[in-house]
N, C-alpha and C positions, 0 to 999 in steps of 0.2 A: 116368858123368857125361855122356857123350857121346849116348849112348844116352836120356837122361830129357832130355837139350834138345832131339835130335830128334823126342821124343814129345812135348813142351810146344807146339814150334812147328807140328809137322803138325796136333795137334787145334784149334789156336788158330786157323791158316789154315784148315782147312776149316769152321770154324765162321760165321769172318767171312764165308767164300765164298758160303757157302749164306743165311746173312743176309741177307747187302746186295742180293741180287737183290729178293724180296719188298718189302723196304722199302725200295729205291729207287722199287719200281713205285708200292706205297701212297703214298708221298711226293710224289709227281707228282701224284697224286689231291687230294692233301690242300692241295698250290700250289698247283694249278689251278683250286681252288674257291674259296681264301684261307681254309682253314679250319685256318690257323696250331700254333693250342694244343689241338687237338681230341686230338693224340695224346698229350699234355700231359697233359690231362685224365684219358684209358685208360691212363698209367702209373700217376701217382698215386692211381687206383682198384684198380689191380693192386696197389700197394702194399699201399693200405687194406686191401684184402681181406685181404692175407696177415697183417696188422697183425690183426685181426680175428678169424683164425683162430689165431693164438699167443694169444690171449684167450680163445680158449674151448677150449684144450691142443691144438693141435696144430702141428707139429714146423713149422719154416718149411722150405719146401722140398722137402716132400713132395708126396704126388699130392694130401694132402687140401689141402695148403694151395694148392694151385695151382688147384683146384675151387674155394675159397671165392674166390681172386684172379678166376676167371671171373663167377661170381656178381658181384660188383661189380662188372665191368668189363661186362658184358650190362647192366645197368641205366642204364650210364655212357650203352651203344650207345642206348640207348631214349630216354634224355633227349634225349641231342645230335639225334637223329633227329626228336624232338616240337617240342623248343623250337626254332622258327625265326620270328623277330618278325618280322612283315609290314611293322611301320613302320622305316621308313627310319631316323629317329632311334636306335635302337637295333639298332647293326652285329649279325649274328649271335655273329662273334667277339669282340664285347665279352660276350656270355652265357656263351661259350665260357671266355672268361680268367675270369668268375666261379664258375663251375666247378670250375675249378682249386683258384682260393684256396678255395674250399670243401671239396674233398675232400684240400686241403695242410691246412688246418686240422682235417680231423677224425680227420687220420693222427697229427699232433701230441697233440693231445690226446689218442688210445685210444693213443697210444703212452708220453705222460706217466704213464698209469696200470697199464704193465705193468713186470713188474720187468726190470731191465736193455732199457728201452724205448731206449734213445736208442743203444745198440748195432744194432738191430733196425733202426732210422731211417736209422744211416750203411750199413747191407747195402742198405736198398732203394735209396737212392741210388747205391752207391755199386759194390751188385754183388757177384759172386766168381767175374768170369771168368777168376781164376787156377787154379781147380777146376774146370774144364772135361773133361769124360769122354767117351772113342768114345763108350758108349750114349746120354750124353744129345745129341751129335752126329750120330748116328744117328734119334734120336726126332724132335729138330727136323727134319731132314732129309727124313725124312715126311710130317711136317704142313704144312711146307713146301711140299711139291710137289704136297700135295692142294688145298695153297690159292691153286697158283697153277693147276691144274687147273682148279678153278672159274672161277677167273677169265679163264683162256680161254675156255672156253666162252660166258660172258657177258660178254667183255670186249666189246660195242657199245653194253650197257644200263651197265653203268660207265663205260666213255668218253663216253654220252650223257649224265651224270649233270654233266660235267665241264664238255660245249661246248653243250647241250643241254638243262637241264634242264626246260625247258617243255614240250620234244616228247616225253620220256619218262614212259611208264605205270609208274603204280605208283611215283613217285618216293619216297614215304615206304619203299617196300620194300627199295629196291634201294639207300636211302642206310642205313638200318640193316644192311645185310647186309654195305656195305660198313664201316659201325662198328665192327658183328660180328668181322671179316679181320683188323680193327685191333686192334680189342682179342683176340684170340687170339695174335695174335704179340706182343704188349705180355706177354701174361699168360708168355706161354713165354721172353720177353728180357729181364724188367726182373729179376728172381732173379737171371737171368746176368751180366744186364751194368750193372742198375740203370737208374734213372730220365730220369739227364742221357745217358748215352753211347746209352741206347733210343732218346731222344730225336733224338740227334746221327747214328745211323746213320740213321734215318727221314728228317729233313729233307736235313743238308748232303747230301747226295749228291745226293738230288732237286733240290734247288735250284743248285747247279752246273748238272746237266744242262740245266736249263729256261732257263739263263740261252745255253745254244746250239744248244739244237736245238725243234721244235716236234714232234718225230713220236716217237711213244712208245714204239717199240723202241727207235729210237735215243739215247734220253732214258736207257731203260732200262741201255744198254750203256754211255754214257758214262759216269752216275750209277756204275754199280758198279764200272767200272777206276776211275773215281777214285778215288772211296770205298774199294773195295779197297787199290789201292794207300798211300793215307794212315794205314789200317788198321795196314799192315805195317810200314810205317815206324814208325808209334807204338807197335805191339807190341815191335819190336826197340827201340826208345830205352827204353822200359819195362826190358825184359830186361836189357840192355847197359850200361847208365847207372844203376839202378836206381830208377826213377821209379815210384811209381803206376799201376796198369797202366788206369783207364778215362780219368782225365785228358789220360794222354796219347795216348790216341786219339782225344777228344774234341779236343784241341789240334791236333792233326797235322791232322784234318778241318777245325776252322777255318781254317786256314794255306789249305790249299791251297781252299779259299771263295773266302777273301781272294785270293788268287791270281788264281783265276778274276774279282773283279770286278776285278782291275787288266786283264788279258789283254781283257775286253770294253770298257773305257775305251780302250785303245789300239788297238783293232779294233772302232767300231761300229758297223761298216757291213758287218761279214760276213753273208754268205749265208744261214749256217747259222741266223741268228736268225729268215730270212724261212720258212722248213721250213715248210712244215703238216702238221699231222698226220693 
């Protein structure tokens, strides 16, 4: 017994570990441009896809179905990258949220018409980061590091994308590529962790950080001990208490949010907000 909690909780901690760095960095990206539900968007297609792929037999959670969940979520990258309205009148993220309701409605729908659809609908939301396994913690772990690879390398033409976009070449390239990042880890989290907690380790963490630092390591590191930390918390109140295990991570990250915007109410005159990055 003792022995299978210590194996629940070291895979579960090194999962979140390796997590929350990638998408606290995306997350920054994703504030800093105010492109809110874009990632919204790249679950919900993840979804669909895998939605999609149990339609025409195959097993959810497999490599095929993880390939169909890319296929949709590359298309998602190609929209969000093309459709940017010039007029004012219409915010980018208002096309962004219709997006969403579009590809929530047609996961509904291809899911009303498979058998035991609505089983299918509470996984994608809802996850099965209680089946968490070394190899597939190994696998993310990977792709992981090849996608923050990249992104070092070209983190000046991503950061330009962020404070810059006018002085940047190529910007339709280099904002798909960044879709791309997004939806890759969407495609390889949302199986795992579903669609609101994909959602939750992407933003809250980024958005704490932003709320005190402006320099993007910094952003980076604050972003994941928090987020880490709330993590752990909500993993053990899960376990201990016997709670639902994404809610209550999801919950534990909003606390400590919430947290953070009382702490910058009653400090808003700290330094750290003046940071540049």
């Amino acid at each position: 017994m003792v022995s299978e909690t210590v194996r629940f909780f070291s895979v579960q901690i090194a999962l979140l570990a390796v997590v929350l760095i990638l998408h606290t960095y995306i997350g920054l990206h994703i504030i800093r441009r105010t492109l809110i539900f874009s990632d919204l968007v790249l679950d919900q297609l993840a979804a669909f896809g895998a939605l999609a792929g149990i339609s025409l037999g195959i097993k959810y959670g497999t490599a095929q179905s993880y390939l169909s969940s890319m296929v949709a979520v590359l298309f998602g990258a190609l929209l969000l990258t093309l459709i940017k309205p010039k007029s004012r009148a219409i915010p980018r993220e208002a096309v962004i949220g219709i997006m969403y309701a579009l590809a929530l409605v047609a996961s509904l729908l291809l899911a009303d018409k498979l058998r035991g659809g609505e089983a299918y609908v509470t996984k994608t939301l809802a996850g099965s980061m209680l089946w968490v396994t070394w190899p597939l913690v190994c696998v993310t772990t990977l792709v992981y590091i090849i996608l923050l690879a990249f992104h070092c390398k070209f983190h000046r033409k991503f950061i330009g994308l962020a404070e810059n976009p006018s002085g940047t070449k190529n910007e339709k390239l280099w904002d798909f590529l960044l879709f791309t990042t997004q939806g890759i880890i969407t495609v390889l989290i949302v199986p795992i962790a579903g669609v609101l907690l994909a959602y939750a380790f992407l933003m809250i963490p980024a958005a704490i950080a932003a709320m005190f630092t402006k320099k993007w390591a910094g952003a980076v590191i604050i972003g994941w001990t928090v987020g880490f930390t709330a993590c752990v918390i909500g993993l053990c109140s899960s376990y201990f208490f016997d709670l639902p295990y994404g809610p209550s991570l999801v919950l534990w990250l909003g606390l400590f949010f919430i947290v953070a915007i009382v702490i910058r109410c009653l400090f808003p005159g700290s330094r750290l907000v003046g940071m540049k990055g």
